[in-house]
C-alpha positions in Angstrom: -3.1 -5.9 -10.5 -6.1 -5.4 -13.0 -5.6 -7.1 -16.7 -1.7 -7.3 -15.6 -1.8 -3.4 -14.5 -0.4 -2.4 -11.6 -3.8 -0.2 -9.7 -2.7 1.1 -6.5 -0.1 -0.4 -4.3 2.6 0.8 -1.8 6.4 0.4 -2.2 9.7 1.3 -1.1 12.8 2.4 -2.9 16.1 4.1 -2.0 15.3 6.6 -4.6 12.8 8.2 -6.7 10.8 10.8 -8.5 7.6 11.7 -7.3 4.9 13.1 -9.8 5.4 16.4 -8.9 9.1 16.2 -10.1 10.9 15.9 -6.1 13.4 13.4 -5.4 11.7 10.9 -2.9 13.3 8.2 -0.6 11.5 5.3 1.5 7.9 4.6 1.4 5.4 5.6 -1.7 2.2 5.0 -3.1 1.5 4.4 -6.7 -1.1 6.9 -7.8 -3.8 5.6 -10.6 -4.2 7.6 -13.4 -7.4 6.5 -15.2 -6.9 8.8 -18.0 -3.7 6.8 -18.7 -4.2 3.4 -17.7 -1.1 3.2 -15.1 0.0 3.9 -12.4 3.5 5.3 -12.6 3.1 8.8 -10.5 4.3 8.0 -6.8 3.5 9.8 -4.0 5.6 9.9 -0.6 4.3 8.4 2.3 5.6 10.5 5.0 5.3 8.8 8.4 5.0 5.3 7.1 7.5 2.5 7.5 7.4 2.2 11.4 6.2 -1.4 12.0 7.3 -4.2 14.5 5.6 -6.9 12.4 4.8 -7.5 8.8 1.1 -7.2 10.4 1.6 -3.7 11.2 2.4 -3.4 8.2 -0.4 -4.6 6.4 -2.7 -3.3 8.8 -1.3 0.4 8.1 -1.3 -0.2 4.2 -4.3 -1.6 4.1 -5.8 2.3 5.9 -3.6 4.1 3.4 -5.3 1.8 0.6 -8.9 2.1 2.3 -8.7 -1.3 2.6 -10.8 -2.3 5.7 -9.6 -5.5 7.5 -12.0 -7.5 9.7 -9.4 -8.8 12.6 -12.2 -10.1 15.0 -13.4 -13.4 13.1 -16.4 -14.8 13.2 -18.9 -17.5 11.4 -18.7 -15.5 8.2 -14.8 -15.7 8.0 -12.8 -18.6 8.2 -9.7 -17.4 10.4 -9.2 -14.8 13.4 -7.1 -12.5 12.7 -4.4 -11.7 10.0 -2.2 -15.5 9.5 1.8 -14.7 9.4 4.4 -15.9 11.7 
């Protein structure tokens, strides 16, 4: 969320319109549209929504989001590794 605008994100419905007009189930990602300040337009995630744990889950959306996770630890971070139970 930026300024209470939803950016990028990934999300999952039982049904919905991609922006290309196709009806879409499962897993999506919320495209940006700068132009237009939102981010409305979904596009499917095919292959996505196979995970054991809700840390392969954030591990995979955080590659779809380009978002890279440091899992090692070390002095500079304070745990080692992602914290859920």
């Amino acid at each position: 969320m930026l300024d209470n605008v939803r950016i990028d994100g990934i999300d999952h419905e039982q049904r919905f319109v991609d922006h290309r007009g196709n009806i879409g189930t499962g897993w999506h990602r919320h495209i940006w549209k700068s132009d237009l300040r939102h981010s409305e337009a979904k596009e499917v995630l095919g292959g996505f929504g196979n995970f054991g744990s809700r840390r392969d889950f954030i591990r995979d959306a955080s590659a779809v989001l380009g978002i890279e996770l440091n899992q090692s630890g070390d002095e500079h971070y304070a745990t080692t590794g992602l914290l859920f139970s």
